[in-house]
Every structure is written in structure tokens, then in C-alpha cells.
N, C-alpha and C positions, 0 to 999 in steps of 0.2 A: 628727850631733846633738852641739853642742857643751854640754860639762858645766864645771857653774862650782866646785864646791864636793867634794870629798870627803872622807868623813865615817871617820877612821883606824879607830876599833875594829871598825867592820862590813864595809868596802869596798866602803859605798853611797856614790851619785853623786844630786849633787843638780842636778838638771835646770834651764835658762835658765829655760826655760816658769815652774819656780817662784818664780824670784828675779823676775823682770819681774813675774807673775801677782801676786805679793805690794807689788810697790815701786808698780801701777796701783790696787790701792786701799788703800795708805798714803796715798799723793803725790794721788793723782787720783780717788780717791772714786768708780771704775765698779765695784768690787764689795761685795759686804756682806761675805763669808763664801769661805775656797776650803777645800775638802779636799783633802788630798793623800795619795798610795797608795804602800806599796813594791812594786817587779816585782820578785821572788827573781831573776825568770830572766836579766832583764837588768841587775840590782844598780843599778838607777838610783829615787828618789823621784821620782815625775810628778803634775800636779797630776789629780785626778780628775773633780772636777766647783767651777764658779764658780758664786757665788752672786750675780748682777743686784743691783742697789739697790734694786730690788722687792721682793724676797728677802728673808727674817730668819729669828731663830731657828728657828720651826719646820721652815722648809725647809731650814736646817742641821742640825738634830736627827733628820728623819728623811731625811738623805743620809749619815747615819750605819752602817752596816750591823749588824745586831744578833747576826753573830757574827764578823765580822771586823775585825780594829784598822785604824785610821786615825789623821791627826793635822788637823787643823784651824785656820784664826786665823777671829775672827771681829770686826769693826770694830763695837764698841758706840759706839753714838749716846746722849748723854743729859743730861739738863740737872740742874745742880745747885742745892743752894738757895738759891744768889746768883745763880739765874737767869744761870748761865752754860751755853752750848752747848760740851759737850767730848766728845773720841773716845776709846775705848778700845781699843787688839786684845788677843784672849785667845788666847791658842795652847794648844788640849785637843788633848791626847794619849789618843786613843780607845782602850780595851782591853776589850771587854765578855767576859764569865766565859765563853759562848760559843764564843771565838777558841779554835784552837791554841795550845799552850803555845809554840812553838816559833815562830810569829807575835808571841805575846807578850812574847817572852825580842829577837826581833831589831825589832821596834818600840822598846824599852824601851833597846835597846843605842845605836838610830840616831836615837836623838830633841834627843840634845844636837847633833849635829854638825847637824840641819835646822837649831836652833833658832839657832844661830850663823848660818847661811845670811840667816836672815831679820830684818835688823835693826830696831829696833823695834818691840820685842812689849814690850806693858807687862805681865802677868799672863800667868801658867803655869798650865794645870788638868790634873789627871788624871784619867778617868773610866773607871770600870767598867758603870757605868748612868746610863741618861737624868736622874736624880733630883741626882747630884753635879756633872752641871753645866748643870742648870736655869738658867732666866730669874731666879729670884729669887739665885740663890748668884751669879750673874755682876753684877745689880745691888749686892748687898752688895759684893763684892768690887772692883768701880767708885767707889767713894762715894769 
């Protein structure tokens, strides 16, 4: 398993699978949505589950786990008021009150070195619950 990225302050690896999974729907519009997971055991970032262009927020929101962290991009679609068609990715960083502290301390540690991995993320979110990075905060935050 060849590893493209790692990540100095944790000596997490960040996985090919993520860097492709991420650049196929930048570039090529097959996903909506990918989450991604850290393995403690094998110190690698893997992606967890894609999200089809079927897919949207809801079934990014509840591939969520509601007590375990994760991190997220997700390609907003949306038109603006000059009736232009534009994209957005948000990359949430999942942390629900739930998690492990110790989940949440090495989430929190390995997020910049993902976030470098994955170039082209317009907007950062952080979320402890469903409600901080809602449909409406990610449209405000799009505009």
C-alpha cells in the first residue's frame, strides 16, 4: 500500500485511495461527499465511505458517526444570484461530545497535515453536532 503524504506531529499516513478519492471528485464530479477515518493501529488516514452524486448532505450527515470523530469534504453545488452555477468543498472536521477524548486530541492533532494532502478545499468547518454544520451554515458560508 503505497502512502503519499505524512502527516509530522502524529505519524499518520495518508492513504493514495485519499488523494485520488479526493482529486475524482474535484476534477471529475463522480462524488458528492467522501469521509475519511483514522486506523490507530495502522497509523494510516483511509477513506471510509463515498458519497455517489446521488448522495447529499443528508447522507453525509448521517455517515457521520455520533460518537466517533471523522473528517469530511463535501462538494457544494449552488447557484448564485447572478444565476451562476458554482462549486464549493467544505472539509468538517467531525468531533461529536461522544468521541473519546484521546480520539479527539489525535483527530484535532492530524487534521492540518490531511488538509494539506488534499488540495483545493475552499472552506474549513469544525463540528461537535449535527446543527454547526448544517445545510443552512454551509449555504451561508458558500455565498
Amino acid at each position: 500500500m503505497a502512502m503519499t503524504f505524512k502527516m509530522a506531529t502524529t505519524g499518520m499516513w495518508v492513504t493514495d485511495e485519499c488523494k485520488t478519492s479526493f482529486m475524482e471528485m474535484k476534477w471529475k464530479k463522480v462524488h458528492r461527499f467522501i469521509v475519511f477515518k483514522i486506523d490507530e493501529a495502522s497509523r494510516l488516514v483511509t477513506v471510509d465511505k463515498v458519497g455517489g452524486l446521488g448522495e447529499g448532505y443528508d447522507e453525509l450527515a448521517a455517515s457521520l458517526p455520533p460518537d466517533d470523530c471523522r473528517y469530511a469534504v463535501f462538494d457544494f453545488d449552488f447557484v448564485t444570484t447572478d444565476n451562476c452555477k458554482k462549486s464549493k468543498i467544505f472539509f468538517i472536521a467531525w468531533s461529536p461530545s461522544a468521541s473519546r477524548i484521546r480520539e479527539k486530541m489525535l483527530y484535532a492533532t492530524s487534521k492540518e497535515g490531511l488538509r494539506r494532502a488534499l488540495e483545493g478545499i475552499h472552506y474549513d468547518m469544525q463540528a461537535t453536532d449535527p446543527t454547526e454544520m448544517g445545510m443552512d451554515v454551509i449555504k451561508d458560508r458558500a455565498k
